[in-house]
N, C-alpha and C positions, 0 to 999 in steps of 0.2 A: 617555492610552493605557490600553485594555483590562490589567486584570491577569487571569491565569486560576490560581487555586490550590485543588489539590485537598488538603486537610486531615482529614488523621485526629484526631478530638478524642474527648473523653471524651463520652457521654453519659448524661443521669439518671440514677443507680443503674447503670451497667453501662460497662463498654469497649466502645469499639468504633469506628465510621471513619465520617465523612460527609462527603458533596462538596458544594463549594460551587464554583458555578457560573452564570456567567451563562445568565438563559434567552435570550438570543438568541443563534442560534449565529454563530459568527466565524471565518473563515479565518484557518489558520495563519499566525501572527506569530512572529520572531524572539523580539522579548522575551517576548512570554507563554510560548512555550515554554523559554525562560530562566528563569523565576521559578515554573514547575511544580515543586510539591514536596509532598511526603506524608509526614507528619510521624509516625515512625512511635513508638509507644506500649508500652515493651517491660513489659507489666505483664499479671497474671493472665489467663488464656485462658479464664475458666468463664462465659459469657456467654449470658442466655439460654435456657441448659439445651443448650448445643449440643455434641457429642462434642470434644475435642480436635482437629486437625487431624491427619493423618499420611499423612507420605508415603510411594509407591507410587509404583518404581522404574517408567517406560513399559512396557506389554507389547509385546513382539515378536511383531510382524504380518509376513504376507506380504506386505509393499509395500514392499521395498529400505529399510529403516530399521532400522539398530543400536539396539537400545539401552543405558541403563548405566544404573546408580546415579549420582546427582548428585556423591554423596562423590568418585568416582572420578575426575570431573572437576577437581578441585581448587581445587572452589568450597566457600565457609565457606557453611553453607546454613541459617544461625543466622537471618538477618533473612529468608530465601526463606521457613521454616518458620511463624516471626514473622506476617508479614505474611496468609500466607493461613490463619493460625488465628484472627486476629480479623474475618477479612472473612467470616468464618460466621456466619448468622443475622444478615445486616446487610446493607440491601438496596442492591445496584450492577447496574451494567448489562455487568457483564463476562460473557464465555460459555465464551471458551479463553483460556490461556495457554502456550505451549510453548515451551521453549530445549533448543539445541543446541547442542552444546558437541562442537569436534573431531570432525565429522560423526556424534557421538551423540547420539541423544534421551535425554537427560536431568530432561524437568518435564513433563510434560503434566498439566493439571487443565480440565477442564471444569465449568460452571456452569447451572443452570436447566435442565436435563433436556435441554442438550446434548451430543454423546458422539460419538469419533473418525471414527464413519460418516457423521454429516450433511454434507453442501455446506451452504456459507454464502454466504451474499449476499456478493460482496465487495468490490461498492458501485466505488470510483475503483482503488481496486488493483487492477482490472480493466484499468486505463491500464497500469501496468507492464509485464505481462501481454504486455498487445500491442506495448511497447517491443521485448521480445524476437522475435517475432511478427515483427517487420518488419527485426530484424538478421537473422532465415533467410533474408525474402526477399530479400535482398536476396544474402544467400551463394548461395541457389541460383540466382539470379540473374535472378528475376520482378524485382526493378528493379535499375535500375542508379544511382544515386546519392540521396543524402538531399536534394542542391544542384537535383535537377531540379523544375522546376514541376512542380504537382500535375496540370494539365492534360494532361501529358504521358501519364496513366495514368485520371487521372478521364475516360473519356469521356462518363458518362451518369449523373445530370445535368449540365446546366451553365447557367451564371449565366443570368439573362433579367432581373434587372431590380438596378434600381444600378450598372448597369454604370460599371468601373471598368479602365483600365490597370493600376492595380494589383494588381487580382485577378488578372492573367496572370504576375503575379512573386510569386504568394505556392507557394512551395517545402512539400516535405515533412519541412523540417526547420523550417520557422514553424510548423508544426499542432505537432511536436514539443518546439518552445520556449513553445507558447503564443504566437506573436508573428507572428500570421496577417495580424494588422493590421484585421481582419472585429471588427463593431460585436459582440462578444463575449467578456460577463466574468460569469461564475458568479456570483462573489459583487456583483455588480451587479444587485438588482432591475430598474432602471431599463435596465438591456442587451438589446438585442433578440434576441441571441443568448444569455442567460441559459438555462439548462438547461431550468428548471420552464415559462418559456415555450414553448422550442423542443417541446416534450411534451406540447404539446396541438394542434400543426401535426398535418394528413396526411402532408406528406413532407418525413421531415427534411432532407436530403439537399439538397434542393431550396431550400429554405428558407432553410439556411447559405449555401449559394453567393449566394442574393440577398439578403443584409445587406451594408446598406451599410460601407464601409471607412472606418473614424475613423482609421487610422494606415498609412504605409509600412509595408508587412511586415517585420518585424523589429526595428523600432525599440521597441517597449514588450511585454511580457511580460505578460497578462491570463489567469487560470485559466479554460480553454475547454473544456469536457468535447465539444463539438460538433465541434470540428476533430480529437479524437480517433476521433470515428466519422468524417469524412471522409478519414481515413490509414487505417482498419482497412477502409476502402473498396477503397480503393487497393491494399490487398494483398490483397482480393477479386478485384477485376477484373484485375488485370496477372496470377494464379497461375489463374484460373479457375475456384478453390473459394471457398466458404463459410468466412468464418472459424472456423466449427467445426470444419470438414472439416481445417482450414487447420494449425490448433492440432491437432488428433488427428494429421496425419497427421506433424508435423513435431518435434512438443514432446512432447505429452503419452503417446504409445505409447511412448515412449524410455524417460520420467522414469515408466512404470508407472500414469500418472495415469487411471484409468477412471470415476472416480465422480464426474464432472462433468456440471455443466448452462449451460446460458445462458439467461438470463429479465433479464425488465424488471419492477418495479414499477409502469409505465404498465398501464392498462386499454387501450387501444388496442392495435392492432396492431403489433409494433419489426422493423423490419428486421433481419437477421441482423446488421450490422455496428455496429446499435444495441444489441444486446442485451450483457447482466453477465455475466460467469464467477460461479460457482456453485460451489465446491471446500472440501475439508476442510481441516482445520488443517494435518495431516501433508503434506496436498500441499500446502498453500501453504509449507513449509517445503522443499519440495525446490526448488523455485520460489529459497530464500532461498541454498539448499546452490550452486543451478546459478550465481548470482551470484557467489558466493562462489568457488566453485571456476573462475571465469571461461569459463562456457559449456560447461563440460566434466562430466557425468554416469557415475560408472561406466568411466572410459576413453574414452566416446565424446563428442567434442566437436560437441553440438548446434547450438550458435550460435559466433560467431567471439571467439576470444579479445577480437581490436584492438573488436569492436561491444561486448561486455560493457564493456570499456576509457572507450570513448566514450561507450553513455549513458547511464552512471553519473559521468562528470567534469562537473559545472556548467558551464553554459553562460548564464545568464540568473538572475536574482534574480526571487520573486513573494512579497511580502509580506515581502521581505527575509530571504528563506531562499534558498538556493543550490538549484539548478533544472537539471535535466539533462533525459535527454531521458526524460520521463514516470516520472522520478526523482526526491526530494528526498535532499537530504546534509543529516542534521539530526544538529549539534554536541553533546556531552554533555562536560560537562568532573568528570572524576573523577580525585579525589583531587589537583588543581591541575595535570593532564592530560585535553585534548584528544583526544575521541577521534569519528570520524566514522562513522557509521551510512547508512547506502545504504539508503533506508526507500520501500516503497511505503506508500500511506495511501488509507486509504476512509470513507466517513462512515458514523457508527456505532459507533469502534474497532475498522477491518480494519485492520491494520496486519503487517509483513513488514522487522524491523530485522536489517538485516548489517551487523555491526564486525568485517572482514576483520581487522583487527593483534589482535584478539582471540579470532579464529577461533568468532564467536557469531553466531548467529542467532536473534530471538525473533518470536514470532506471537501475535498476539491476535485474536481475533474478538469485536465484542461488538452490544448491542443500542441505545448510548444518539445516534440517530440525531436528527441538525437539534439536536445539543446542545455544551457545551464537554465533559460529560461523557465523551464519547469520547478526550478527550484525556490520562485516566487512565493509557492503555500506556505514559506520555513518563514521567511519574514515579514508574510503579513500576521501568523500566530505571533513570530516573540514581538514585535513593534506595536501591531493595532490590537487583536484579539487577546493574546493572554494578560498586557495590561490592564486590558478592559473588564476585567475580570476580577472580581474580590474574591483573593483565597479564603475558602472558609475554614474556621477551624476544624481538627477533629474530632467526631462527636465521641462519647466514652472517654 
């Protein structure tokens, strides 16, 4: 088994942090993210030549966001201070950092001459994204169940070659689970419906539906980034907008979200329902607040309580992580408690953790993409942040 550890050590003449990491990257695994740790180095901060670090409570912007001082929060912010005074003048691939605590912003730091106004690439957290996306339509009632065949809604394309019975039982809740049963696994070079291949076809769409079926639908769970664009289809043609259109009209005008984009890294031309969300840190944090507060923004409830409910609960195991629906629940056990995190994840370090019993939310956006480095956000939560942290009791 792959270990993955990210280690802060001393280096020549100076403090400071280095990653050690394998170069090939690896999909998430249970134990490697079990055995993430950063070992943190509580000794002189003069590295360098680089100023001290110091913190700077969030400014208050006009985009529905409180802010506070961290203190206020009733977070000890000894190792929070710690950790990002010696990751100065020491080169990583992080960009943002922000937590929220008690629906206050509390941390924001930016790296690399990124700053709260950019959209970020944000890569597969683009999946979760559209998990919510498809609980509206589903409340305004463009479909009517998760259990219905995808056919029932895909009318154009459709399959022409492999044909299979099974492809008329594959549901919109197999695209959901990963378990379409369609020869496609991400982290499968050899998979025909592997991403990198499917992104250099003319049409994607098209192309999915004709791979051939290695399993009944449902039976095995394979990371499919393509049956994601064949459900964001789906909630294309049943609602009769563009999933931009789709997203603005239903999610993003609510939650105040206007500095977005959708683009591809392909050079070719992406279909609308192929294409990445694009957003700030801050708004990927409202994104984290909307989960957290179960669908509900400000008093008004965007998406359905019971769909926030459902797909964020596991449904399916990949790579022996707990699997919902365009969800992971990734475990952190602090202080000899278990605490579960509601994480979307993008390659590169986009990452988006809710720990509902601790009423926190954190976001990172970062650069170190097709690497383990990006796996950095996992052990600066269980190490720096979620110690830092007093679990509160539950109230009632």
């Amino acid at each position: 088994m792959n270990e993955v550890r990210v280690v802060a050590k001393l280096k020549s003449q100076c403090f400071g942090i280095r990653y050690f990491s394998h170069t090939k990257p690896l999909p998430f695994n249970m134990n490697d993210i079990a055995k993430l740790t950063i070992l943190i180095l509580l000794v002189s901060t003069v590295c360098y030549g680089q100023n001290p670090y110091t913190y700077s409570q969030p400014k208050t912007l006009e985009d529905g966001w409180k802010t506070n001082h961290i203190k206020s929060q009733g977070i000890d912010s000894t190792l929070i201070y710690k950790f990002f005074n010696q990751i100065q003048g020491v080169q990583h691939k992080l960009h943002s950092v922000l937590l929220i605590k008690n629906n206050q912003l509390c941390l924001e730091e930016y790296f690399k001459d990124h700053n709260a106004n950019e959209p970020h690439d944000l890569r597969s957290t683009s999946k979760s994204i559209r998990s919510i996306l498809l609980g509206i339509a589903i409340d305004k009632g463009f479909i009517d169940n998760i259990n219905d065949p995808i056919n029932k809604y895909l009318k154009n394309p459709i399959p022409k070659k492999n044909l299979d019975v099974r492809k008329e039982k594959i549901t919109i809740k197999h695209l959901l689970t990963m378990s379409s049963g369609l020869d496609c696994d991400d982290w499968d070079k050899k998979s025909k419906g592997q991403e990198d291949r499917v992104y250099k076809k003319k049409d994607w769409l098209q192309y999915t539906l004709d791979l051939p079926m290695v399993n009944t639908p449902g039976k095995e769970s394979r990371y499919c980034s393509m049956g994601v664009i064949l459900m964001t289809e789906i909630i294309s043609q049943s609602s009769g907008m563009s999933i931009m259109e789709f997203a603005d009209e239903y999610l993003f005008k609510s939650l105040g979200i206007d500095n977005v984009k959708w683009g591809h890294t392909s050079d070719k031309e992406v279909i609308a329902s192929g294409k990445r969300l694009y957003m700030t840190s801050r708004d990927m944090a409202k994104i984290g607040q909307l989960i957290l507060k179960k669908g509900e923004w400000n008093g008004e409830q965007l998406v359905s309580k019971n769909w926030i409910e459902e797909s964020t609960t596991p449904k399916t195991k990949i790579t022996g992580i707990d699997y919902c629906y365009l969800w992971w629940n990734i475990p952190f056990t602090i202080n000899e408690q278990k605490v579960i995190s509601k994480t979307a994840t993008g390659n590169g370090g986009q990452y988006i953790l809710i720990i509902p019993e601790m009423d926190v939310i954190a976001v990172f956006t970062g650069g170190a993409y097709n690497s383990q480095e990006d796996k950095l956000a996992f052990a600066i939560m269980k190490d720096i942040i979620l110690p830092s942290i007093k679990k509160e009791k539950n109230k009632g």
